[in-house]
PAZARO-626906 format. One record per residue: residue in one letter; x negated, y negated, z of N, C-alpha, C, CB in turn. Coordinates in steps of 0.001 Angstrom, whole numbers, padded with zeros to 6 digits, always signed. Glycine has a CB too. Layout:
// PAZARO-626906
AXYZXYZXYZXYZ
...
END
This chain:
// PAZARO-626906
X+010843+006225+010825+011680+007372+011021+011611+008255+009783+013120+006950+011326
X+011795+009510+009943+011940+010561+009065+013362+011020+008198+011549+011565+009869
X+013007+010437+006785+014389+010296+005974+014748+012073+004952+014057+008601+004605
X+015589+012272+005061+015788+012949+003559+016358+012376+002831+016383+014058+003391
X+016386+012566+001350+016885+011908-000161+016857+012797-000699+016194+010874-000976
X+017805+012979-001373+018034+013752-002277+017881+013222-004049+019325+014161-001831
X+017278+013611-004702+017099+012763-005981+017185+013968-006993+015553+011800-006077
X+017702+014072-007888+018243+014985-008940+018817+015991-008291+017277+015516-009900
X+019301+016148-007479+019691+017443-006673+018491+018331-005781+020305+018464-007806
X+017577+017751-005536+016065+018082-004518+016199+017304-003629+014501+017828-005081
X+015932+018260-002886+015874+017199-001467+014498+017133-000842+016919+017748-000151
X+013810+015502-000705+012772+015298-000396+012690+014571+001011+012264+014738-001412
X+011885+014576+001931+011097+014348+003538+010593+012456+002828+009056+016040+004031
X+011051+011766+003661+010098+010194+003396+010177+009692+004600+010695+008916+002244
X+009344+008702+004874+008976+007812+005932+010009+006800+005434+007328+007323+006049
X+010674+005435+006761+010813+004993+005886+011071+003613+007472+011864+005747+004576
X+011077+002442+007461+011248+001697+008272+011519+000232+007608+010218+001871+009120
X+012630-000304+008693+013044-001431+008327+012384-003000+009018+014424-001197+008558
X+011948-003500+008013+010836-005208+008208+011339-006137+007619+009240-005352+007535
X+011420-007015+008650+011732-007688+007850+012988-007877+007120+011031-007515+007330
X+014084-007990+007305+015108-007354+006826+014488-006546+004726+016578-008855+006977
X+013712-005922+004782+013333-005314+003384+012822-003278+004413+011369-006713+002302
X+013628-002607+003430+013357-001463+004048+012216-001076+003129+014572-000466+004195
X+011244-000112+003669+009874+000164+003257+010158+001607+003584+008542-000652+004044
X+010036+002143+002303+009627+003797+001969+008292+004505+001643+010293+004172+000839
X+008504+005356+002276+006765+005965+001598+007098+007746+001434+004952+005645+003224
X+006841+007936+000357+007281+009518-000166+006228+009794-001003+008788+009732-001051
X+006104+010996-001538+005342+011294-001935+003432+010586-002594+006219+011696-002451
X+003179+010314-001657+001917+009160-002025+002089+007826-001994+001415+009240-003347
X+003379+007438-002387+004320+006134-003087+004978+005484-001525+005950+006870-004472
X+004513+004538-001734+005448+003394-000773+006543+002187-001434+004270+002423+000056
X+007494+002029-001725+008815+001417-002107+009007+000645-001144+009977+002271-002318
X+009568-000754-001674+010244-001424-001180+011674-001886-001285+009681-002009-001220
X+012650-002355-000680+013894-002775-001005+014470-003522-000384+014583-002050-001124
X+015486-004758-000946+015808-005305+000110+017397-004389+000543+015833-007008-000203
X+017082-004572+002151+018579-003992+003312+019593-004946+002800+018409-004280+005425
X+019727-005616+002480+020867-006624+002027+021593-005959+000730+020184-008225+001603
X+020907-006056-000150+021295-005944-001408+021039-004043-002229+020313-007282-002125
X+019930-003588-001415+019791-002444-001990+018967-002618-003475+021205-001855-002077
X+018305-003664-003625+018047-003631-004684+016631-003720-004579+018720-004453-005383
X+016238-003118-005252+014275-002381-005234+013472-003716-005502+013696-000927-006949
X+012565-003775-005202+011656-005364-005060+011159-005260-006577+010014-005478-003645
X+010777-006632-006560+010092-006550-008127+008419-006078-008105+010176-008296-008920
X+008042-006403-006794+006382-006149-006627+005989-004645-005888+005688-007494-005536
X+005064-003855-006413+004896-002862-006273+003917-002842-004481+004294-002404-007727
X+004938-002094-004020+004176-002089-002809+002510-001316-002605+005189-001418-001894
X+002047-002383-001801+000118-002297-001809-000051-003296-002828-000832-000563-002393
X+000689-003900-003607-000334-004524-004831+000226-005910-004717-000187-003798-006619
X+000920-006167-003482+001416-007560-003581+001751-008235-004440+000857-008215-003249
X+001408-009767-004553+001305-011020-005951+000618-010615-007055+000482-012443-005622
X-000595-010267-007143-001077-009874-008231-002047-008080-007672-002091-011393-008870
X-002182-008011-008537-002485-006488-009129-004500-006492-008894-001776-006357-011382
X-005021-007944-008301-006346-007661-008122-006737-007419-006823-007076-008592-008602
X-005478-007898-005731-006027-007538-004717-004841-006540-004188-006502-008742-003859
X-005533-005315-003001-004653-004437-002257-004387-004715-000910-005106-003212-002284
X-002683-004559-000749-002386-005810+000288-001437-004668+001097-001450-007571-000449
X-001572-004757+002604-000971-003767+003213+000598-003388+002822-001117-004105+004543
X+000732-002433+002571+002371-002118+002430+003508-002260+003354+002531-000887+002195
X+002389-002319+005276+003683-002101+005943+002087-002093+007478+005089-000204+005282
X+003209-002657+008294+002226-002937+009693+001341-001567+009923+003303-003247+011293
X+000275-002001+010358+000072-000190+010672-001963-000421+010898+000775+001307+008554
X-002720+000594+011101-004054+000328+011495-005068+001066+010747-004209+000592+012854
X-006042+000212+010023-006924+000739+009041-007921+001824+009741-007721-000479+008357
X-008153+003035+009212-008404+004079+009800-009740+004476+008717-007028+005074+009964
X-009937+004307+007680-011083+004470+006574-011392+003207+005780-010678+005577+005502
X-012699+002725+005153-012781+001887+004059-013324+002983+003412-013550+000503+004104
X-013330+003152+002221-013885+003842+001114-014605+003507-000172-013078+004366+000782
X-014617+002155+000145-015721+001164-000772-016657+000178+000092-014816+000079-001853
X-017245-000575-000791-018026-001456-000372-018377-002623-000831-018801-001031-000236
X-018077-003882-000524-018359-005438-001251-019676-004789-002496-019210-007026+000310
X-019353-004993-003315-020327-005305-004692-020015-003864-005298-022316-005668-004385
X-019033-003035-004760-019256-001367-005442-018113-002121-006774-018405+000616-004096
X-018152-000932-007701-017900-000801-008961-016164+000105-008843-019370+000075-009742
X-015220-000203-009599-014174+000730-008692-013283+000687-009939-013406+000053-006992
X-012909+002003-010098-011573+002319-011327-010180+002030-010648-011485+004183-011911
X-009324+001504-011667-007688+001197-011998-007859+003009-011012-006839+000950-014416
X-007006+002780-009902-006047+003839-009568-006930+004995-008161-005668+004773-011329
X-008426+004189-008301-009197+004410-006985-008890+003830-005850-010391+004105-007072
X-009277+005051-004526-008341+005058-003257-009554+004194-002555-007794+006810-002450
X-009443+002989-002409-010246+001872-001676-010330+002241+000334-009192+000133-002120
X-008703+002759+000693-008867+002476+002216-007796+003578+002520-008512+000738+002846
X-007779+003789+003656-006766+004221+004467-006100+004043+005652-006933+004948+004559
X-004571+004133+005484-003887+003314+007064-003512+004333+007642-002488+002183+007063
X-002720+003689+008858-002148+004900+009393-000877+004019+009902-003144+005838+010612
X+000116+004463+009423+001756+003824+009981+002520+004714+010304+002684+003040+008987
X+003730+004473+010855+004717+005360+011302+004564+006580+011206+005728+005188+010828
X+003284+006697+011887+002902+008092+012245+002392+008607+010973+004102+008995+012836
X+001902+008005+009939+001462+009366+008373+000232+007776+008080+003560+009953+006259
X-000509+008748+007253-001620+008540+006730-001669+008194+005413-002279+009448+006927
X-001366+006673+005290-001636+006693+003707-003136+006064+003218-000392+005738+002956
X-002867+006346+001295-004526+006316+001291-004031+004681+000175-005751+008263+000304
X-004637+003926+000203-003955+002105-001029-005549+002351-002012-003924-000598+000396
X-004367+002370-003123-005406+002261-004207-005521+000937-004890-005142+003256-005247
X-006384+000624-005870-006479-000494-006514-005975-000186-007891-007817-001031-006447
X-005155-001441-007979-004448-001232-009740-005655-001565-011427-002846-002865-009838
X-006594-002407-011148-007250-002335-011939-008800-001873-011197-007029-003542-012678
X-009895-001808-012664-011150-001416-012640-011734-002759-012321-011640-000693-013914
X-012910-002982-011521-013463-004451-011395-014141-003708-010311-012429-005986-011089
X-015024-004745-009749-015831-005315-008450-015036-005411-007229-016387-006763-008683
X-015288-004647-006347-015054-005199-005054-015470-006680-004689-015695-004349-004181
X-014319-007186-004804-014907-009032-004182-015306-009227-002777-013585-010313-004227
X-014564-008929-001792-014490-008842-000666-013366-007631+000071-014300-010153-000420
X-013869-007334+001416-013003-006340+002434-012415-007838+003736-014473-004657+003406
X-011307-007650+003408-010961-008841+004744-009941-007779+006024-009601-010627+003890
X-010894-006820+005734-010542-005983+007503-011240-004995+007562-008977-005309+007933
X-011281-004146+009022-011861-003743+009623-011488-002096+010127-011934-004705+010335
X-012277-001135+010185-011653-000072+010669-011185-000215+012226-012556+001043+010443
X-009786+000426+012466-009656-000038+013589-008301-001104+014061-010885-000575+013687
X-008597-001755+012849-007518-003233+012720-006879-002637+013037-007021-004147+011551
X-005950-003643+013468-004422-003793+013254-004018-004538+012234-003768-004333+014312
X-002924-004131+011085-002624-004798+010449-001047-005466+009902-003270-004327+009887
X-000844-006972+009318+000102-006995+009376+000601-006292+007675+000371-008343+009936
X+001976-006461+007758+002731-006220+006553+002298-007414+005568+004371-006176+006866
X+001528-007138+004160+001496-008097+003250-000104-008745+003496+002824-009144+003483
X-000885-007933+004860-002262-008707+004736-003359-008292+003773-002915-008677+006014
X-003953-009426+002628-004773-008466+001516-006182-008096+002414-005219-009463-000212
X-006136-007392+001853-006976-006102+002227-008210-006050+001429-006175-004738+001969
X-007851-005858+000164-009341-006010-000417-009000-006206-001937-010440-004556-000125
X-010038-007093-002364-009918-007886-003394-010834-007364-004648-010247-009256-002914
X-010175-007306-005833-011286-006732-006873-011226-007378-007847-011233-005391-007335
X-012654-007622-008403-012989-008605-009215-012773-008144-010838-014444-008994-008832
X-011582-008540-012015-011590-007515-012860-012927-007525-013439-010521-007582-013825
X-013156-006371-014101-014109-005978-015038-013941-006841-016493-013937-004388-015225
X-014847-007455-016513-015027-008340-018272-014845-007268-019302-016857-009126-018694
X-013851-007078-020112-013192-006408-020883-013102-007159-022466-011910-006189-020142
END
């Protein structure tokens, strides 16, 4: 459903749907999580799941682009894929630079909330 928020006195348009009892926002590029219980913002950044090497769906919805490829080379903050949920188009980036390890989906999918998506191998630093 289609939210307004108001944040410093602006009022901003967000997506926003409830899973799970944890409500899932998506505003400006950014998808948020929180739990409906408590109101209190998750500790893990939504798309980046458990750890920060692999990108893990934010929220049910159907992969519509890959934008890499097993063995490609990929920067901290590059847009790997794209979904499509509650009607809007988002693009999941990867948090670090590394190797594509593997793609464990498909254009087309269906996907669930929390399925990793694609895995990157860090870069030897």
């Amino acid at each position: 459903m289609e939210v307004k928020v108001r944040i410093n006195g602006v009022d901003h348009k967000a997506q926003a749907q409830l899973l799970a009892g944890n409500l899932w926002v998506h505003a400006n590029g950014r998808t948020f999580t929180m739990d409906a219980g408590t109101g209190r913002k998750s500790r893990k950044k939504a798309g980046a799941g458990g750890s920060s090497d692999t990108v893990m769906s934010p929220m049910p919805g159907k992969v519509t682009k890959i934008l890499v490829q097993a063995g490609a080379e990929v920067k901290a903050g590059q847009a790997v894929l794209v979904m499509e949920a509650m009607k809007m188009e988002y693009t999941l980036k990867c948090d670090i630079a590394g190797t594509v390890e593997s793609i464990s989906c498909a254009v087309g999918e269906q996907v669930a909330l929390g399925k990793a998506l694609v895995k990157i191998k860090p870069s030897a630093e």
